[in-house]
Structure formats: structure tokens, C-alpha cells
C-alpha positions as a Markdown table, in Angstrom:
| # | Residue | x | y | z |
|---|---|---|---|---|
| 1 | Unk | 33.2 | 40.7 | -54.7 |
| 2 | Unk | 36.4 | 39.2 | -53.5 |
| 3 | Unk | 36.9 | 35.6 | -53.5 |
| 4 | Unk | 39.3 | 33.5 | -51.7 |
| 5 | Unk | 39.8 | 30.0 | -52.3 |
| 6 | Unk | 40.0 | 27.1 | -49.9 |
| 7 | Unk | 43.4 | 25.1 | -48.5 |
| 8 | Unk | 45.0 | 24.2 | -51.8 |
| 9 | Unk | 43.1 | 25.7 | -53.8 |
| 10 | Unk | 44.1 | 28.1 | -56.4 |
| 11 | Unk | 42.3 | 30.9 | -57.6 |
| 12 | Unk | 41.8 | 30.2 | -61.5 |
| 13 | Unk | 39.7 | 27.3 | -60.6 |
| 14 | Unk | 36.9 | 29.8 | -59.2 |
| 15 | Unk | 37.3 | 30.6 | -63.3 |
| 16 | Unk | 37.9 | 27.2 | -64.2 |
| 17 | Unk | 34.5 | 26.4 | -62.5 |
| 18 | Unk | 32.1 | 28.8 | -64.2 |
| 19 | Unk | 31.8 | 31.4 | -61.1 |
| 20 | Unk | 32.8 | 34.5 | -63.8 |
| 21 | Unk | 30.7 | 32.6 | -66.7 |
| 22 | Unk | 27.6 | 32.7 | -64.0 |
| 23 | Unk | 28.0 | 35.9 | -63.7 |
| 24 | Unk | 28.2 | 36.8 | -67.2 |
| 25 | Unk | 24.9 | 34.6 | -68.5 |
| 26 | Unk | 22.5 | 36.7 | -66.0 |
| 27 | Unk | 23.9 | 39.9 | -66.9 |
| 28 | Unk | 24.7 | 40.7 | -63.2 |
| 29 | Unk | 26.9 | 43.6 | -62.6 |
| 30 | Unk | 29.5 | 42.5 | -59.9 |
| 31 | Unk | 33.1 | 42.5 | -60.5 |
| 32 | Unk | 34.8 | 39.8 | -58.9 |
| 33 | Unk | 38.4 | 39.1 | -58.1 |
| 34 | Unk | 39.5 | 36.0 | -57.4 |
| 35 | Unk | 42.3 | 36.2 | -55.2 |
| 36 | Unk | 45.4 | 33.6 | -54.3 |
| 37 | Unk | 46.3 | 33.0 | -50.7 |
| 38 | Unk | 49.7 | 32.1 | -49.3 |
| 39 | Unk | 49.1 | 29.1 | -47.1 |
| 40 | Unk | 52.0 | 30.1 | -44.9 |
| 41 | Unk | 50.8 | 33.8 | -44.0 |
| 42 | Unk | 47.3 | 32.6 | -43.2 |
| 43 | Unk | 47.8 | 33.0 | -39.5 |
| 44 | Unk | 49.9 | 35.9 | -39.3 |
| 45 | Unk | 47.3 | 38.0 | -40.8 |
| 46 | Unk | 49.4 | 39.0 | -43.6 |
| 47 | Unk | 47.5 | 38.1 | -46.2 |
| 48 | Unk | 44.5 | 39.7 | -44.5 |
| 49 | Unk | 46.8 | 42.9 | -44.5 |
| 50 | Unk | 48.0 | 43.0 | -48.2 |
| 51 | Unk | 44.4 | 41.9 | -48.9 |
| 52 | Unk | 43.4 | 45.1 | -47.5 |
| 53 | Unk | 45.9 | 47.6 | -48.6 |
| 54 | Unk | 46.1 | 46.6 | -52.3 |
| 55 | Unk | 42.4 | 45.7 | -53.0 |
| 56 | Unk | 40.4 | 46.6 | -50.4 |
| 57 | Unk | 41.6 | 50.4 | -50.1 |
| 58 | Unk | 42.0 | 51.1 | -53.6 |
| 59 | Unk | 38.1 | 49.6 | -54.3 |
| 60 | Unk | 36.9 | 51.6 | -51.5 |
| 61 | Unk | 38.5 | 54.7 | -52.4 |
| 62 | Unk | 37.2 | 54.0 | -56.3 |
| 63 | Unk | 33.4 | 53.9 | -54.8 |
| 64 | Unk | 32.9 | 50.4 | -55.1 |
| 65 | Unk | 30.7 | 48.7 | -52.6 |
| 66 | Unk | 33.1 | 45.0 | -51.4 |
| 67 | Unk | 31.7 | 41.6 | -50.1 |
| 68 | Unk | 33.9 | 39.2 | -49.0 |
| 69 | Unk | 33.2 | 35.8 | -50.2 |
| 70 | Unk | 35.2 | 32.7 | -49.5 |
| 71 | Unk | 35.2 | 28.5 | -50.0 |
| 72 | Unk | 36.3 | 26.4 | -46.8 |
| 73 | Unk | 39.1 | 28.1 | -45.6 |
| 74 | Unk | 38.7 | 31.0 | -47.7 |
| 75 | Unk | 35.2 | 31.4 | -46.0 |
| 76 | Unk | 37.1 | 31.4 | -42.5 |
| 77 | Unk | 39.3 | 34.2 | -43.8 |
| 78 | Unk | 36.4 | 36.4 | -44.8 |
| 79 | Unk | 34.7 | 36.0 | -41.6 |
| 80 | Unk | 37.9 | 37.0 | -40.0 |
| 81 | Unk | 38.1 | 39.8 | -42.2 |
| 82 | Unk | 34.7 | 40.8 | -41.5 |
| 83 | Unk | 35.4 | 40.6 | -37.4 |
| 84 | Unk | 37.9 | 43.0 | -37.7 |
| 85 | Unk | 36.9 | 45.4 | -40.3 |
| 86 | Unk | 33.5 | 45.6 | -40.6 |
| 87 | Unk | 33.3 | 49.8 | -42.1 |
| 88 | Unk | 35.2 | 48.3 | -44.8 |
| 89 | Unk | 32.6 | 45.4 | -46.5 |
| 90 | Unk | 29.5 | 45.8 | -47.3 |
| 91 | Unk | 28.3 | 41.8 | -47.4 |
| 92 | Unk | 29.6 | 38.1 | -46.8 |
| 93 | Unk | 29.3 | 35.7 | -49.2 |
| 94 | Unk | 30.4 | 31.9 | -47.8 |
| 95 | Unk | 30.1 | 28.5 | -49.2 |
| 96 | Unk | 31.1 | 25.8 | -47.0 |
| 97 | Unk | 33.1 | 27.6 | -45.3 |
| 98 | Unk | 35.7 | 26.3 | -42.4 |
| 99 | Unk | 34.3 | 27.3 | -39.0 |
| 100 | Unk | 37.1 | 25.6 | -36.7 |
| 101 | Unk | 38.0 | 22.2 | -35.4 |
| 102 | Unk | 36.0 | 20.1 | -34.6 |
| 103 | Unk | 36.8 | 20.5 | -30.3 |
| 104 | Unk | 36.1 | 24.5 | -30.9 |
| 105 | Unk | 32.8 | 23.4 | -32.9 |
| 106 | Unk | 31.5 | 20.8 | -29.9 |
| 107 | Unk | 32.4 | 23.1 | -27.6 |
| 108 | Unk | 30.0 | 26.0 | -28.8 |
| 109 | Unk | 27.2 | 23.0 | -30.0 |
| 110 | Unk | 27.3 | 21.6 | -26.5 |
| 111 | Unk | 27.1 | 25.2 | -24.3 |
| 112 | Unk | 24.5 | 26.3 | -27.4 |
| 113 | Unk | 26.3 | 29.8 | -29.5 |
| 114 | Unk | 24.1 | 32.5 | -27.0 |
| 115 | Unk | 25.4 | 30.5 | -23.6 |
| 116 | Unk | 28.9 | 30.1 | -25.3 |
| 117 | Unk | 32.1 | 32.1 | -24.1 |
| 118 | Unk | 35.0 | 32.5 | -26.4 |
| 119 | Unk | 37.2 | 33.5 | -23.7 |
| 120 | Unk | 40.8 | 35.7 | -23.8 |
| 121 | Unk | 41.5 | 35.6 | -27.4 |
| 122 | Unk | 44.9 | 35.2 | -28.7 |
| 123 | Unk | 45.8 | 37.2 | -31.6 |
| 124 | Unk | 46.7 | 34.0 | -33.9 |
| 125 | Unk | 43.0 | 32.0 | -32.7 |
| 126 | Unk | 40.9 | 33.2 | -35.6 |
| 127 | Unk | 38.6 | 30.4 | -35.3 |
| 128 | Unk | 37.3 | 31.9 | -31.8 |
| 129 | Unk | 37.6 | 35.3 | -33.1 |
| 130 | Unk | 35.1 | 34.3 | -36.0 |
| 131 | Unk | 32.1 | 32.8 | -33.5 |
| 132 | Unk | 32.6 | 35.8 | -31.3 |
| 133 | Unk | 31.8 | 38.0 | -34.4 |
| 134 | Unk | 29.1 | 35.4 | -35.1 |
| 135 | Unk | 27.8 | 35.6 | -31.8 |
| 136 | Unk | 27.5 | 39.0 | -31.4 |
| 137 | Unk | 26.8 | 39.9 | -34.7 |
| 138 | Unk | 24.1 | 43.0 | -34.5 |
| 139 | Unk | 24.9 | 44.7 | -37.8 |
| 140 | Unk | 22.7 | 44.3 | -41.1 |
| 141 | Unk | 25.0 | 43.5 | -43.6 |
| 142 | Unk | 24.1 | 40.5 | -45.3 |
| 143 | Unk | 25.6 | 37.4 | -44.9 |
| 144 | Unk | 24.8 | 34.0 | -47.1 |
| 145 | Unk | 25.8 | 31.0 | -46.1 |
| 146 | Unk | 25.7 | 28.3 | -48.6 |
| 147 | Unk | 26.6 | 24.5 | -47.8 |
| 148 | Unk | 25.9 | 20.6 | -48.7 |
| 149 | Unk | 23.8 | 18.2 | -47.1 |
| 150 | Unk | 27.1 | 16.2 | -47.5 |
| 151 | Unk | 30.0 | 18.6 | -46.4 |
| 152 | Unk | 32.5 | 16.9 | -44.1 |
| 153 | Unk | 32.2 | 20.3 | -41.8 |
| 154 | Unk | 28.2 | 20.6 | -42.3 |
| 155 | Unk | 27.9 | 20.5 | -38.2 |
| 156 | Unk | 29.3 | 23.7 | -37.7 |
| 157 | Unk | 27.2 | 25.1 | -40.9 |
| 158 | Unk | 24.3 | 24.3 | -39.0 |
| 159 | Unk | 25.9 | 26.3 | -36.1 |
| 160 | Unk | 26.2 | 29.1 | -38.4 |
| 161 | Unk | 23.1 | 28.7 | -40.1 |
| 162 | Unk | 20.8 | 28.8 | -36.9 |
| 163 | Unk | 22.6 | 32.3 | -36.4 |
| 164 | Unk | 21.2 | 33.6 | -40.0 |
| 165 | Unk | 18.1 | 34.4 | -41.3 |
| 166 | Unk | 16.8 | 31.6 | -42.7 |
| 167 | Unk | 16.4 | 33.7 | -46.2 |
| 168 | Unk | 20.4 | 33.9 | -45.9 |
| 169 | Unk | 20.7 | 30.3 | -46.0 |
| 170 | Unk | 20.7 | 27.8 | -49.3 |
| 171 | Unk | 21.8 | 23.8 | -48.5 |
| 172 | Unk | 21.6 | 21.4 | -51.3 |
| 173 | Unk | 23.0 | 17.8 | -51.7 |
| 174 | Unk | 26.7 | 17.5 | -52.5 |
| 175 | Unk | 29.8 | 17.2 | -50.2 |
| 176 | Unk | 32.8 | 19.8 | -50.0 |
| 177 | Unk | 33.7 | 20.0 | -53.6 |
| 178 | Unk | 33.6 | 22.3 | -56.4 |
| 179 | Unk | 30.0 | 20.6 | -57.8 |
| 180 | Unk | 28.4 | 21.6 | -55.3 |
| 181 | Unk | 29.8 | 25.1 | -54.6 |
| 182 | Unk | 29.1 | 26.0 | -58.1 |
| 183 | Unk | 25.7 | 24.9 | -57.6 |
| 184 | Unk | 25.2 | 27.2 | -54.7 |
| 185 | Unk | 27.1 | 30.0 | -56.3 |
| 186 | Unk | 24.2 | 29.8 | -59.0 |
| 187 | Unk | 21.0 | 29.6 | -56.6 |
| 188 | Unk | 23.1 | 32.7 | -54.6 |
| 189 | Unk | 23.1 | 34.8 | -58.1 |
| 190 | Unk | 19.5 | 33.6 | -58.6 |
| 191 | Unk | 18.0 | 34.1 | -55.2 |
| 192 | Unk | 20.0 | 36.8 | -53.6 |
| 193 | Unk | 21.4 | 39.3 | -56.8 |
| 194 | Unk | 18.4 | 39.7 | -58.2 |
């Protein structure tokens, strides 16, 4: 399972916050690499790129099964990831994750996500690319989706969420903060890696 942090974020705090330990104490077998993003590459797809080729490929080629996991805009990432290179992950693993701004999000909450047109899509507009995956999402992957109550961005969650299964969704109290992400991270493990 590859993580991804959110803005400013690093990724020893996904340590530093008990996401390995979590792991550990329930005797789970998933590997996960937590894995630091260059905040000026994130729309140029290069980081999505050297993602691929030195963890993705190599992992593949090993056997291993991937999921993409992500915080904020880490989450984002992995759902652009996913849009584009579905073969290559088996699962999607997102807690609070950033869906776009908030024009993009009342746009798609005023025509409703099935009446909703993302339009010509320019290369750099991730954030459209990632509802039109959402949108026409057929595949059987899994995808959680874990969020607070609280979270600054928990309209467009609720977008997402009345996308999913409602078995693929987990909200709790808490805001857009590492309390509360660790939280869900635990219920996930709990619930979903059994």
C-alpha cells in the first residue's frame, strides 16, 4: 500500500502517527511505503511518473498486489493515479482526500454527479479528470473513502461518498487533521483488512 501525504505534509509523519504501528498490533500483512511528494511536480504528472516507474513497476513485477492510498491531496493524487492506470492497482484507499475547489465541487453538486459533464479535459485539470473516473467508475476494485464529520472539504466527500457503496464508507467526528485520519486508518484495518 502506497501512501502519499497531503500539501505539506511529509511522509515520516504517516510513521510518526502510528499508521506502521497499526499495522503491526493486528498482525496484518501489508507492506506500506510511505512516499514524499514534491509540491512543485504535482501538476506536471511527474511525480505520478517516477511514482510509477520506481515503485509501482518494480512491486508489480515482484507479484505484489498495490493500492494507492492518500490524505488530502495525496488522496487526489491516488485518484488521479487510479484514472489513468487502472491495470496497475488493485484498491484505493483515501482519507479526506482533496476532490477539487470548491467552484468544481458546486458545480457537480448543483447538476447532481450522473447529470454532470466534465467537459474537454486539459491535461494539467486533474481535479476534473478525477470525477470523470468517479463518474464512470464501473470497475470492482475497492475503494474506501474515509472522512470527518468536521473536514473543511466534507461537501465534496459526501459527493464521493454517494458514489460508493455504503460498506466502502467510514465518517467519524474530527476535522482534517492527523487525529482523525488515524482514527479512520484504524476502523479501515478493522473493518475492511480483516
Amino acid at each position: 500500500m502506497i501512501w502519499l501525504p497531503g500539501a505539506y505534509h511529509r511522509a515520516q509523519e504517516f510513521e510518526q502517527e502510528g499508521f506502521a504501528q497499526a499495522v503491526k498490533q493486528r498482525r496484518k500483512s501489508i507492506d506500506l511505503r510511505f512516499v514524499d511528494l514534491e509540491m512543485q511536480h504535482l501538476n506536471d504528472q511527474y511525480a505520478l511518473e517516477r511514482l510509477q516507474s520506481e515503485i509501482i513497476v518494480p512491486a508489480r513485477a515482484s507479484g505484489a498486489s498495490i493500492w494507492m492510498a492518500g490524505i488530502s491531496l495525496g488522496g487526489l493524487l491516488a485518484l488521479d493515479y487510479a484514472s489513468s492506470h487502472l491495470d496497475e492497482i488493485n484498491g484505493l484507499c483515501l482519507l479526506a482526500p482533496y476532490l477539487g475547489n470548491r467552484m468544481l465541487i458546486n458545480e457537480i453538486a448543483a447538476a447532481g454527479l450522473a447529470a454532470w459533464e466534465p467537459g474537454e479535459l486539459a491535461d494539467s485539470d486533474a481535479e476534473r479528470r478525477i470525477w470523470r473516473y468517479i463518474k464512470t467508475r464501473v470497475d470492482s476494485r475497492p475503494l474506501f473513502l474515509g472522512y470527518g464529520r468536521g473536514d473543511r472539504f466534507s461537501g465534496a466527500h459526501d459527493l464521493l461518498a454517494a458514489a460508493l457503496p455504503a460498506s466502502s464508507v467510514d465518517v467519524v467526528a474530527g476535522g482534517h487533521e492527523w487525529r482523525t485520519w488515524t482514527g479512520l486508518w484504524e476502523k479501515i484495518l478493522d473493518s475492511h483488512f480483516a
